[in-house]
C-alpha positions in Angstrom: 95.5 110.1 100.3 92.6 111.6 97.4 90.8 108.6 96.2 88.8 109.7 92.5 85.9 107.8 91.6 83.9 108.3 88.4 80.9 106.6 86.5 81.1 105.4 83.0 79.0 103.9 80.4 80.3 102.7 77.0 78.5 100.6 74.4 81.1 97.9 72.3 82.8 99.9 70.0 81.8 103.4 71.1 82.6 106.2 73.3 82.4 106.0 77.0 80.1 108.5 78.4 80.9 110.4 81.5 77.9 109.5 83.7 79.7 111.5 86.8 83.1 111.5 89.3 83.6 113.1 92.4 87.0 113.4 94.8 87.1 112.2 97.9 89.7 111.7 100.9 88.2 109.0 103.0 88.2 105.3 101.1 84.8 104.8 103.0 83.2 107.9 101.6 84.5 107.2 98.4 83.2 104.2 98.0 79.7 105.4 99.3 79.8 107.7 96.2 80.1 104.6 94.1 77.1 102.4 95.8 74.7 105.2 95.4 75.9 105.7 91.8 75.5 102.4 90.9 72.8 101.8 93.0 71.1 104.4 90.6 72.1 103.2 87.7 70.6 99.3 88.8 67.1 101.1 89.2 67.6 102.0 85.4 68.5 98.5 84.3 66.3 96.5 86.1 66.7 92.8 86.4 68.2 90.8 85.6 70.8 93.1 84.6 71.3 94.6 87.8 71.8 91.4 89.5 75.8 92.2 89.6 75.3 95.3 91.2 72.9 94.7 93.5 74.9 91.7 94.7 77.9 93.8 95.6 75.3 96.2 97.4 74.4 93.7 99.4 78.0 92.2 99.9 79.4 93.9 103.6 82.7 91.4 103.2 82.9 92.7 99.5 82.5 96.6 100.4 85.2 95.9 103.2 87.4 94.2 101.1 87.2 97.4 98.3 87.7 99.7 100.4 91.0 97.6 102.6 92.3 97.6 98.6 91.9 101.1 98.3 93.8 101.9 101.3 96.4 99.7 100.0 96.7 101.6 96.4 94.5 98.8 94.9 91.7 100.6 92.4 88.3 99.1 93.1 86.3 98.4 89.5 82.2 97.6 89.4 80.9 96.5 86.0 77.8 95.8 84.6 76.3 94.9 81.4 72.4 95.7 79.5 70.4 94.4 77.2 72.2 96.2 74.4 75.5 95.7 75.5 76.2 98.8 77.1 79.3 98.3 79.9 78.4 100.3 82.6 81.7 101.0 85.2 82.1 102.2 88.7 85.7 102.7 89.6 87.5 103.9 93.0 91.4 104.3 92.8 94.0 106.1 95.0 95.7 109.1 93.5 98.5 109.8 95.4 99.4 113.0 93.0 96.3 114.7 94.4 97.6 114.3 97.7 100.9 115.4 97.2 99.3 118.8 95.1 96.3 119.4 97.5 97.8 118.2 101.0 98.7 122.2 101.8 95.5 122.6 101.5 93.9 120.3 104.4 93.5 120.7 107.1 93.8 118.2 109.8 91.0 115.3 109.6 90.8 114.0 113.1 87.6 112.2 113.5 86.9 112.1 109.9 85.3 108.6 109.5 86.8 106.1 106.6 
């Protein structure tokens, strides 16, 4: 299975703003892409707008549970608001078409960690 996870922001009204994505095949590793992301992007905010994120950070039964929905073709969504209202959102979902177009191309991932 490919699991895509990408970075958004998006103030009401407006265009969302590609803050970054990346392709992974590991739910685990995926979802580490997302906690530095939005660990990065709770620096920026600062509290108490970050208190959203930084709870999930600090949430192991949270970060279990996203990533046991991900394996079970269940896409995992962050969010977080500013000041300004800016929606800033994290999300992890299963794409089983990338696996079906890349899976000639892997190799086999024994000991690859989730």
């Amino acid at each position: 299975m490919v699991y895509r996870v990408k970075a958004t922001a998006r103030y009401a009204g407006g265009a969302s703003i590609d803050l970054g994505g990346w392709t992974s095949y590991s739910p685990g590793r995926a979802l580490d892409w997302v906690r530095a992301r939005a660990e990065q992007v709770a620096q920026q905010l600062g509290a108490p707008y970050d208190g959203v994120v930084r709870a999930w950070l600090e949430d192991a039964a949270g970060y279990r549970w996203a990533r046991e929905g991900l394996v079970a073709g269940i896409p995992f969504v962050l969010r977080a608001v500013d000041a300004e209202g800016c929606t800033y959102a994290f999300v992890a979902r299963p794409d089983a078409r990338g696996a079906r177009s890349t899976a000639s191309l892997q190799g086999p991932t024994v000991g690859e960690a989730a």
